[in-house]
C-alpha positions as CSV (number, residue, x, y, z in Angstrom):
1,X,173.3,10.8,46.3
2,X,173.1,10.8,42.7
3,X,172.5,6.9,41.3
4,X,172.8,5.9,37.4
5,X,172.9,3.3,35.2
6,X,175.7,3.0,32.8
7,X,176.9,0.8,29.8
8,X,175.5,-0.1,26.1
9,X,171.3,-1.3,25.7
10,X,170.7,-4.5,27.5
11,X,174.1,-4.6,29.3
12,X,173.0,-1.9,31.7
13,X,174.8,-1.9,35.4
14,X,174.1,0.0,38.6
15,X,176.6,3.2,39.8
16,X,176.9,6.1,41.5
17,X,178.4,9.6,41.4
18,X,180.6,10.6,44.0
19,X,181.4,13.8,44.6
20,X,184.2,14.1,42.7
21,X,182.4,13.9,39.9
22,X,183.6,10.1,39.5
23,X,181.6,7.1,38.5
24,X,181.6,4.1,40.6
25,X,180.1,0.9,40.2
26,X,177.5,-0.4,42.5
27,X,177.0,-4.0,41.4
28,X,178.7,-5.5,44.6
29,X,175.7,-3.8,46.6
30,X,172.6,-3.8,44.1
31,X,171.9,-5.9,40.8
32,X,170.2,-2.4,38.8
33,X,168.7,0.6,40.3
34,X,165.2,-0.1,40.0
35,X,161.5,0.5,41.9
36,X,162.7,-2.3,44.6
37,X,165.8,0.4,45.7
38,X,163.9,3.6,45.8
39,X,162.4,3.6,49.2
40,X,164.0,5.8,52.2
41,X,165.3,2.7,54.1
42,X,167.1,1.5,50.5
43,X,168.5,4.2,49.9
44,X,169.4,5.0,53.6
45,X,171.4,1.7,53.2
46,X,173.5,2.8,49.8
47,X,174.5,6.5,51.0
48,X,176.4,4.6,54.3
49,X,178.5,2.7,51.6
50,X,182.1,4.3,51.8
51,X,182.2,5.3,48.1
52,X,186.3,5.3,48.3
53,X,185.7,1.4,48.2
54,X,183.8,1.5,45.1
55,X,185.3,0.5,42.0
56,X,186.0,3.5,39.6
57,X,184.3,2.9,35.9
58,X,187.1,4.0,33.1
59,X,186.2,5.8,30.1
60,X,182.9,7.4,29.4
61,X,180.0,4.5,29.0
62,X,177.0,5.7,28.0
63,X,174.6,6.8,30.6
64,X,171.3,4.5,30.3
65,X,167.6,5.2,31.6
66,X,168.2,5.6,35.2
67,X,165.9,2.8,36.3
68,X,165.3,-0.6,35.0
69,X,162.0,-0.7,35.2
70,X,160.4,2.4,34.9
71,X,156.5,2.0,36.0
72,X,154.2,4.8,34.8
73,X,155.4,8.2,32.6
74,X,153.0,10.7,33.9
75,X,153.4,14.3,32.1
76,X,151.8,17.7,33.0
77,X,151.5,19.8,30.2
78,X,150.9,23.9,30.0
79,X,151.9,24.0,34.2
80,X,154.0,27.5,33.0
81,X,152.2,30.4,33.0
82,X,154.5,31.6,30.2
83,X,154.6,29.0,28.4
84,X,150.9,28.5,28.6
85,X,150.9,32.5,27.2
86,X,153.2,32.0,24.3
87,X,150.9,29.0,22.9
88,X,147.9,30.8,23.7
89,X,146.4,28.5,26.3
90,X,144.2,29.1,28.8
91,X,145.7,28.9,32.8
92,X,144.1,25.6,33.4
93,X,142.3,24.9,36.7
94,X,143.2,21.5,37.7
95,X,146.9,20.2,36.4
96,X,146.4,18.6,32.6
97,X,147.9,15.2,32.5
98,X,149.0,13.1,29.3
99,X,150.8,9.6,28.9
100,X,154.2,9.2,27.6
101,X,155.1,5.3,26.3
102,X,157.8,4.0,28.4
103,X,159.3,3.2,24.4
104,X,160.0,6.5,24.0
105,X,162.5,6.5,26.8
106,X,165.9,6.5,26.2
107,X,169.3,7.8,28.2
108,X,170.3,11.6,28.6
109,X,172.8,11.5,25.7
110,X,171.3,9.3,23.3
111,X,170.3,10.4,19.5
112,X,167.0,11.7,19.8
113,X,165.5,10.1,15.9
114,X,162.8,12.2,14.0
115,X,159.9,9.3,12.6
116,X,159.2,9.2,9.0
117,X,157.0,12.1,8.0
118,X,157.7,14.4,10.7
119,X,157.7,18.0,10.3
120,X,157.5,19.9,13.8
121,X,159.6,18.0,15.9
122,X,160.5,20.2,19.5
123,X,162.2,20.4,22.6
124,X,160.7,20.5,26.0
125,X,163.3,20.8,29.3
126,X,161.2,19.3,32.3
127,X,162.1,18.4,35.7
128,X,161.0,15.0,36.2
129,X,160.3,13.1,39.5
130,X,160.9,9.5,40.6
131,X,158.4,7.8,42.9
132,X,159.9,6.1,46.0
133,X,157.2,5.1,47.7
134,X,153.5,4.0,46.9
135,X,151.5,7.3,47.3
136,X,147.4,6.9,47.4
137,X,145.0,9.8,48.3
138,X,148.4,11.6,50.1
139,X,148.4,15.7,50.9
140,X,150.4,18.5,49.7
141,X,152.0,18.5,53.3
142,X,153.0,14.5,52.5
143,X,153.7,14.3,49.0
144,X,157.5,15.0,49.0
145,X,157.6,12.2,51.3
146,X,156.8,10.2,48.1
147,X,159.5,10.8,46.4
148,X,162.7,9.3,45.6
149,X,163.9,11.6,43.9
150,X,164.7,14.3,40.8
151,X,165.9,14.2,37.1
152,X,166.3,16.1,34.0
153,X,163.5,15.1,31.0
154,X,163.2,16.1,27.5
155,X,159.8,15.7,26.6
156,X,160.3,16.1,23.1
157,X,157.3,16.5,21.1
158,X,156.3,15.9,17.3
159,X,153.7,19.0,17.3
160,X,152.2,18.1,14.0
161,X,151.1,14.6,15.3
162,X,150.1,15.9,19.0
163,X,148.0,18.5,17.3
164,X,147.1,17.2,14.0
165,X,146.1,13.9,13.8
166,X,143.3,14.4,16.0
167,X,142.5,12.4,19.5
168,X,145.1,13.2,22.6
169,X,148.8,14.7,22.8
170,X,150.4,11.4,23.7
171,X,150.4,11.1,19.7
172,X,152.8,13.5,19.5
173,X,154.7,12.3,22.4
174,X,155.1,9.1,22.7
175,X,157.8,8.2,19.1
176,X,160.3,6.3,19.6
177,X,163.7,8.1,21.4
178,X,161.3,11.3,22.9
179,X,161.6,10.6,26.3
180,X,165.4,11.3,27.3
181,X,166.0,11.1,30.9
182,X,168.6,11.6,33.3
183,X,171.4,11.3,33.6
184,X,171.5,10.9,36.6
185,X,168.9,9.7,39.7
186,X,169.6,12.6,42.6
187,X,168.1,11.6,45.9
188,X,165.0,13.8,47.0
189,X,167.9,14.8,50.6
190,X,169.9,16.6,47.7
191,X,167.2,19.0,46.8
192,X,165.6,20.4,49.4
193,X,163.5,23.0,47.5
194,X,161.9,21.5,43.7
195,X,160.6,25.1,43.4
196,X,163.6,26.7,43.4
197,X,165.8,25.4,40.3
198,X,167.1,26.9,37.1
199,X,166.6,25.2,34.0
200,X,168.0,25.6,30.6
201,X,167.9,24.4,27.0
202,X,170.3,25.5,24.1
203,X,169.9,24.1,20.2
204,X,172.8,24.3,18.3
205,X,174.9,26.4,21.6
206,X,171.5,29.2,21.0
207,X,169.9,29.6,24.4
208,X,165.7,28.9,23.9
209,X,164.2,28.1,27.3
210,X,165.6,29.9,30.0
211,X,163.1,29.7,33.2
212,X,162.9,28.2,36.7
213,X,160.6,25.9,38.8
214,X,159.6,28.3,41.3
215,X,157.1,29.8,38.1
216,X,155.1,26.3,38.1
217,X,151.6,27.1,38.0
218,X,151.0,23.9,39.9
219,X,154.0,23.0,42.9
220,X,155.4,19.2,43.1
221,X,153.6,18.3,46.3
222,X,150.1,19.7,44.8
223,X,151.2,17.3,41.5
224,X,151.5,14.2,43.7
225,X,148.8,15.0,45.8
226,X,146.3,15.3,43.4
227,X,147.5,12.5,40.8
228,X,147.4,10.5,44.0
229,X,143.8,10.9,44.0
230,X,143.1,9.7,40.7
231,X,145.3,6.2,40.4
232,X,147.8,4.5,43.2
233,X,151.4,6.1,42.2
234,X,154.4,3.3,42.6
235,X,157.6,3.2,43.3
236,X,159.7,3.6,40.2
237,X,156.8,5.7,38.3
238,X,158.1,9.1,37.1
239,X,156.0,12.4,36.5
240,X,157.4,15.0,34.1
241,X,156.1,18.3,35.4
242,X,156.1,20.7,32.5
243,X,157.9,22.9,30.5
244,X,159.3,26.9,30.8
245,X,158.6,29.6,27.9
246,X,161.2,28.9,24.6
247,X,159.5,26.0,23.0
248,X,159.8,26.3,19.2
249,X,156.2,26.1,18.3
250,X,155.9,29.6,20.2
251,X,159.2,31.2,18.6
252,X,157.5,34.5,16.8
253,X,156.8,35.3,14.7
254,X,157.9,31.7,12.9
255,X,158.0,28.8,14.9
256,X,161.3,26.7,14.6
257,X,161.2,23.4,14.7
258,X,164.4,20.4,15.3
259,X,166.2,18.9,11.9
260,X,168.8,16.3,11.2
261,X,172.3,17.1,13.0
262,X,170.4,19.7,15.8
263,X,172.3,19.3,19.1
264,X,169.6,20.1,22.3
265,X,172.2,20.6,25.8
266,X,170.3,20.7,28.6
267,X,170.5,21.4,31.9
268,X,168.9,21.8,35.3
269,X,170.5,23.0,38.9
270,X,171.9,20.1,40.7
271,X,170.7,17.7,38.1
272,X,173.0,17.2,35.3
273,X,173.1,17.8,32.0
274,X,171.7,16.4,28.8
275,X,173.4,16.4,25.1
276,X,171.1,15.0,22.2
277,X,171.8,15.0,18.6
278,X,169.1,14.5,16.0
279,X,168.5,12.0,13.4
280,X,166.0,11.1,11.3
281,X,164.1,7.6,10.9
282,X,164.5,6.5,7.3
């Protein structure tokens, strides 16, 4: 089941894609998809609605965060061993973890807007994951069971201020616009395997990440499992699990970095596709 929210900033409402590719509207069933929809007996309920009886949505609406009230944004960085290679990192032992601000979230298409002074603005293409169901001190064997499901995330990243200004990457993280995600919610039943998806990201139609989650240095399950152990994980929190080799702070031998009117298209197996333009905060 893939679940989305659809419509312009604050007039947000609940849908689905069927498999036909067509969006339907969910509002006779649920008021939003949000945290209070994402356990297994919620969504148990939705995937026995006959989606012929759905309404059809016309046009193309814009695709909006896909829940309303997103709890936690929970990033792993450097959990590629070639990505960790091409920014000379060290393999870590234990996964590293950095805070995103829930401002920086946005839809899958939206503009993606430079701030004022930056200089190394870059793409990340990460498969994200949706907690369904509150997970404390869980094990690997256990930890899918968490989830609700799977998404696409840019974790676009302003290197200069992640690496520059001193004190933690969330600097460089957390501007307004970098967290695209989406666009669509795809229920856990619908991918079997995490570990086994192809990802890509193109700027400008030129192919720079090209890589696959199966080359995580640390899996999903071991993710949630040992997040778990540090802090209670709740429904409707999401954890961005790192990015494949092709970032451009490790393009050699000069590093490239985003500009005004750069289009990022990404795309992961069985998860959609994103489309960002850039723009820059005056």
């Amino acid at each position: 089941m893939k679940l989305v929210r659809y419509g312009n900033e604050g007039f947000e409402r609940p849908g689905l894609i069927d498999d036909s590719r067509i969006l339907r509207d969910l509002s006779q069933h649920i008021p939003d998809v949000s945290s209070s929809i994402l356990s297994d007996s919620s969504l148990e309920k939705l995937r026995k609605i006959e989606t012929g009886t759905l309404p059809k949505v016309e046009g193309t609406p814009r695709f909006a965060p896909i829940i309303s009230n997103i709890g936690k944004f929970l990033c792993i960085g450097l959990n590629y061993s070639d990505h960790a290679a091409e920014t000379g990192a060290t393999i870590p032992e234990h996964p590293i973890l950095f805070l995103k601000a829930n401002s920086a979230i946005t839809g899958a298409n939206d503009n993606v807007v430079m701030p004022r002074r930056s200089t190394h603005t870059d793409w990340e293409i990460e498969l994200g994951v949706i907690i369904g169901s509150k997970a404390k001190y869980v094990s690997e064997e256990q930890a899918l069971n968490h989830v609700a499901g799977y998404c696409i995330v840019n974790d676009v990243s302003e290197r200069r201020f992640q690496n520059r200004l001193s004190g933690q990457w969330t600097k460089g993280k957390s501007c307004d616009t970098f967290g695209p995600i989406g666009p669509w919610l795809v229920t856990r039943d619908e991918i079997p395997d995490p570990q086994s998806l192809s990802m890509t990201l193109e700027v400008n139609g030129k192919r720079m990440q090209t890589g696959n989650t199966g080359t995580m240095i640390f899996t999903v399950a071991q993710i949630i499992s040992h997040l778990s152990e540090l802090m209670t994980l709740h429904p409707g929190d999401i954890i961005s699990t790192g990015t494949p080799p092709g970032v451009g702070a490790g393009k050699k031998p000069n590093p490239i970095f985003l500009k005004q009117g750069d289009v990022m298209e990404l795309q992961i197996s069985g998860l959609g596709q994103q489309r960002q333009v850039i723009s820059q905060d005056k």
